[in-house]
Residue, then its C-alpha position, 0 to 999 in steps of 0.5 A: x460181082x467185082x470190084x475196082x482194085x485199089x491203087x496198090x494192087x493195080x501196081x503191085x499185079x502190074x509189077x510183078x507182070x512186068x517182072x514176069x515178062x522181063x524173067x520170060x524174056x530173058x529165059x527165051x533169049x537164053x534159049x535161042x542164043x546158047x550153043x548146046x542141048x544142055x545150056x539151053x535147058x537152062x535158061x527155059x528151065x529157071x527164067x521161064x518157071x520165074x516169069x511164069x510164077x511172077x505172072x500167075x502170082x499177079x494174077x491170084x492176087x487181082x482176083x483175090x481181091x477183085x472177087x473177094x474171095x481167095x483164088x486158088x487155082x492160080x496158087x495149084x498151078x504155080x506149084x504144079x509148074x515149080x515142081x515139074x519144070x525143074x523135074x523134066x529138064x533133069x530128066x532130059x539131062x539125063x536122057x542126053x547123057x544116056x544118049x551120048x554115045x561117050x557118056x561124058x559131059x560136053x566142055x562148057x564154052 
C-alpha cells in the first residue's frame, strides 16, 4: 500500500529530477556540439552517468518511503551504471587509438 510523501521528499526527488535532467541535458549537448570521437566521449560519459544517478537516487527515495520499505533496485542499478559507463568509454578510447592509423592522440581544440 502506498502512502502520500511528505513535503520534504516531494521536494527533495523533485530536486534531484531536475538536476538529473539538467546533468542529461548538458551530457547530450556536449555530445551533438563537440568536434571529434574523442571529445564527445566525454561529455555522455560524465554528464549523463550524473543525470542518471541524480534520477535513479530521486526515485529510491520516493519509493522507500512511498512503500515503506527500502527499495534497492534502483541502489543495484545506480552502481551498475557508475561502474560501466566509465569502463566502456575507456575502452572505446583505447579502440580508437588502436585504430588510429598514426597511434597518436589527436590535437585538442
Amino acid at each position: 500500500m502506498t502512502h502520500a510523501l511528505p513535503l520534504w521528499v516531494d521536494a527533495l526527488a523533485a530536486l534531484l529530477i531536475v538536476a538529473g535532467s539538467a546533468f542529461a541535458l548538458i551530457g547530450s549537448i556536449g555530445l551533438a556540439r563537440f568536434g571529434d570521437f574523442y571529445k564527445r566521449v566525454h561529455g555522455p560519459t560524465k554528464a549523463v552517468t550524473l543525470g542518471v544517478g541524480c534520477v535513479l537516487i530521486a526515485s529510491m527515495l520516493a519509493f522507500s518511503v512511498a512503500t515503506g520499505r527500502a527499495s534497492l533496485h534502483e541502489l543495484l542499478i545506480t552502481l551498475f551504471v557508475f561502474l560501466t559507463a566509465p569502463i566502456s568509454a575507456h575502452l572505446l578510447v583505447k579502440a580508437a587509438l588502436k585504430a588510429d592509423a598514426t597511434g597518436r592522440i589527436p590535437p585538442s581544440g
